[in-house]
N, C-alpha and C positions, 0 to 999 in steps of 0.2 A: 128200209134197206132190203130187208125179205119179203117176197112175194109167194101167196097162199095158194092152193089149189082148194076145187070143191070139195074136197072132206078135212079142208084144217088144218092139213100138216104142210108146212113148209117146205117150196119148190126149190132143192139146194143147186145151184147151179154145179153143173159138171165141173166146171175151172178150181172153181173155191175146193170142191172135192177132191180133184186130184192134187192141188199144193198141201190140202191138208193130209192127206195120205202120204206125201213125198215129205216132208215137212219132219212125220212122225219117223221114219226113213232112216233119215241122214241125223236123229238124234235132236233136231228142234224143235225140242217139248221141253216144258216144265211143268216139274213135278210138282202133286197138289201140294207138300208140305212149302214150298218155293213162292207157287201161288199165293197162297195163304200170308207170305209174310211183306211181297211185295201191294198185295191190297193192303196189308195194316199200314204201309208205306205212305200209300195210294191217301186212304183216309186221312192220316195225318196230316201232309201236304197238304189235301182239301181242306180241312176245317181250318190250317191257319192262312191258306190264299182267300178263303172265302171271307174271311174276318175284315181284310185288308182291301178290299175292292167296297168301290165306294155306294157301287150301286145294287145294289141285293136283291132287285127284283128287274130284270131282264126283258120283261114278257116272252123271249121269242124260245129262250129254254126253262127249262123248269129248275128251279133251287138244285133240284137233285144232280140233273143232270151239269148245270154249272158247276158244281161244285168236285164232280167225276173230271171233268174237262181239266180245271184248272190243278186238279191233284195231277193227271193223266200228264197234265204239261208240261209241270214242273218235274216230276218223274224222268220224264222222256227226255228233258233237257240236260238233266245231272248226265245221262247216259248218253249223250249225242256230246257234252264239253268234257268227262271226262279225261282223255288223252293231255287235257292241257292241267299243268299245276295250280290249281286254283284250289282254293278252302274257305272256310269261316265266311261272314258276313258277306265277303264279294261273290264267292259261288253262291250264296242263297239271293243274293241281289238279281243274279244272272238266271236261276232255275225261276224265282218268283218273275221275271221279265218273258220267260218262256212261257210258264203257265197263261201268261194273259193274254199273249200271242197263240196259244192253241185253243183256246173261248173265242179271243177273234175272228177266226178264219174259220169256224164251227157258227158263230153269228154272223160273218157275211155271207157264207153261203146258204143260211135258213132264210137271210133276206131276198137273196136271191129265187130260190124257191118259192119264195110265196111275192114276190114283186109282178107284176103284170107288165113290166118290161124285162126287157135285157139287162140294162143298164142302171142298177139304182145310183142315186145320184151321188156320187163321191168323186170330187173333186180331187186334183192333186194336192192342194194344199188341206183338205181333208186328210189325203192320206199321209200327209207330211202332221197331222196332228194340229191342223190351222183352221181346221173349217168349224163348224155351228156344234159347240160342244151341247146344243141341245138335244140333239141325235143321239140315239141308239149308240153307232156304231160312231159319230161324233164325238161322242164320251170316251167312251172305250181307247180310241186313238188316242185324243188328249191327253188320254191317261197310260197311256202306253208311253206317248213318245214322254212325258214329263218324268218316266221310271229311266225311261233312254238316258234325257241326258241328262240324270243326278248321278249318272254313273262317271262322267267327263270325258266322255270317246274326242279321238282326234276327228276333224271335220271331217278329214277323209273318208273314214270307217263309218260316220255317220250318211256321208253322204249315198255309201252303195248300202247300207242298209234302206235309206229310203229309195232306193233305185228298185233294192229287189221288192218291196213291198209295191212300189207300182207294177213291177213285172206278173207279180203275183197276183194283183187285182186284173190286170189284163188278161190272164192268162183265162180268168174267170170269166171274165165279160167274154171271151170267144169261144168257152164252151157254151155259155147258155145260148150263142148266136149260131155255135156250128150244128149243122142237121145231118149227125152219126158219125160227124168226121171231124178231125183236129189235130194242126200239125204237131209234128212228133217237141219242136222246139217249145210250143205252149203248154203243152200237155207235160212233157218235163218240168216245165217253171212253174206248174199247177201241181206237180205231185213234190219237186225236193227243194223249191226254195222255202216252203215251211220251216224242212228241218235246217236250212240253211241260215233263216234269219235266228231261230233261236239259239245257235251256237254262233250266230258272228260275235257278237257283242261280247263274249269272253276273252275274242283275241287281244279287244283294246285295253283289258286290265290285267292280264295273266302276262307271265313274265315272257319278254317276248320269247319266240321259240325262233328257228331257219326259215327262211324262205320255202326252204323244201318241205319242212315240216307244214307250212300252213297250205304249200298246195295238197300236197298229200292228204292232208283233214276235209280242204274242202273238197277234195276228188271225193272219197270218202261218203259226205254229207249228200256229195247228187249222187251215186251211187244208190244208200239205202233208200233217197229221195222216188228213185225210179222203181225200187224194189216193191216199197210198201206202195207205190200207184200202180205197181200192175196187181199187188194183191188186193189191194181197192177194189178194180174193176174185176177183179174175179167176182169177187164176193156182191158186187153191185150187178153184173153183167145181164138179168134177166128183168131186174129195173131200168137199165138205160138201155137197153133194146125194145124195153114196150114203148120207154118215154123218148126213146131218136137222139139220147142224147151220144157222145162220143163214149167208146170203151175201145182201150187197147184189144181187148180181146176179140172184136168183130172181127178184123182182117184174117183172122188167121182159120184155115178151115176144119172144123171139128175133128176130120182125122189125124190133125197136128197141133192141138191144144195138149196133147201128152206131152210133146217135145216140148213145149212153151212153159207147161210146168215145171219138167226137168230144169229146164234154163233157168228157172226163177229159183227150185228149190238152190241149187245152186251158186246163184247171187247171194242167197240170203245167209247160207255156211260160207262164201266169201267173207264177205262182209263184217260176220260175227268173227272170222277168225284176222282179220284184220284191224278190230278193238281188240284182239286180245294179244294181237303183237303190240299196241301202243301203249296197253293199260299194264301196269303191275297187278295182279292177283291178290287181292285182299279180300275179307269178306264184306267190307263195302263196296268193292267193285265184285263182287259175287250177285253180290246184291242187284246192282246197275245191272250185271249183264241178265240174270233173270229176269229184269225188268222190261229188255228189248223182247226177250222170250215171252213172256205176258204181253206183252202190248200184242206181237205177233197172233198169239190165241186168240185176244180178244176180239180182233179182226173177225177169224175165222170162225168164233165161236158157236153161230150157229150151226156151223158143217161137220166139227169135231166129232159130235154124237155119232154122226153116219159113218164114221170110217173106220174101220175094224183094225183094231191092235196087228 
């Protein structure tokens, strides 16, 4: 993700610096005692998602890092369903479904990375959970969609979950084929249907909610979807301009990367305070919302050092 100069110290790009300076700003920091309590979170989550997964040695991440990923998941999951009434056993059905969904999408892109084509071979009915559960990512699915439907979704909600999981795999296959460029529509589907598939699957057991309410959530969902992908490509931007690959942040000409930060710091106090018109204020959802606050840093974590209080 970081790229080094000749004496060692890491090349912070400009972008990642100024959201994290704007970031600190507008008050979207957590504080270490917060920190502190959402890692012990973090942890716990990991050790019992890691227990439950069937295959414990991965090769393409490390124990450790599987095991961050799948806490990170589930985490990020409770915090993105939320809004909807859900508790006990079905919310942790739904956070543990998330967890294994944010390993996936962190293992097909390592495949990709290290694949010598564009396109490793995943099938649609792979990504429907149908293909060579021999594979890697074979497994995984199978084992995704088999958490899927012990849940009983109606076909419907089943059927655009595995829509956006194509979408999502496409979206992939034309970054690694586009050379610095990539439309804004794939590039969307590449950064919020992540968070989008990990909270669908709550709507088909949570008590239904309005019509308005469920566009609202998914407005919501590609909203932060677009947020956290342009702070990606901050924080990536001087890797995928050596490697050609596509970053939002190329178009825009360095004397107006401040403006594009402004816009983003400000998506992201949208955003938070738009969970916190939906959510009641408890200290578990205290909890949750420092949770989005931490993921946030973690992002940025290497830049934070360099930015002055």
């Amino acid at each position: 993700m970081w790229t080094f100069n000749d004496t060692g110290l890491p090349r912070i790009p400009e972008q990642a610096s100024l959201l994290a300076r704007g970031f600190r700003q507008v008050g979207l920091d957590v504080t270490p005692f917060a920190a502190a309590q959402v890692k012990r979170n973090i942890a716990d989550f990991s050790e019992t998602e890691s227990h439950s997964l069937r295959w414990p040695d991965l090769q393409i991440v490390s124990p450790t890092q599987r095991n961050h990923l799948l806490g990170m998941g589930f985490a990020l999951t409770a915090f993105l369903i939320a809004p909807l009434p859900l508790a006990g056993a079905r919310h942790r059905q739904i956070c543990s479904l998330g967890a294994l969904l944010n390993l996936l999408v962190v293992v097909c892109d390592r495949l990709f990375d290290n694949s010598s084509t564009p396109h490793p071979p995943l099938t649609r009915a792979a990504l429907a959970g149908l293909g060579d559960s021999g594979s890697l990512m074979g497994s995984l699915l199978r084992e995704y969609h088999l958490r899927l439907q012990a849940l009983g979704l109606s076909s419907s909600l089943l059927s655009t979950i595995n829509q956006c999981l194509a979408r999502m795999y496409d979206a992939e296959s034309q970054t690694r084929l586009a050379a610095g460029s990539l439309t804004y529509r794939d590039w969307l589907r590449k950064s919020a249907l992540p968070f989008v598939v990990m909270a669908l699957p709550a709507w088909g057991i949570a008590p239904s909610q309005s019509r308005a309410f469920y566009s609202a959530h998914l407005r919501w969902l590609f909203q932060l979807g677009r947020f956290f992908g342009v702070v990606d490509d901050a924080v990536d931007f001087l890797e995928d301009v050596s490697n050609r690959h596509p970053n939002c942040w190329r178009s825009i000409p360095q004397q107006l990367s401040s403006d594009r930060a402004r816009r983003t710091v400000a998506w992201g106090a949208n955003i938070l305070a738009k969970w916190d018109s939906m959510v009641v204020r408890t200290s578990e959802s205290a909890l949750l919302r420092d949770t989005f606050l931490y993921s946030l840093w973690e992002w940025l974590q290497p830049a934070a050092p360099y930015v002055s209080d």
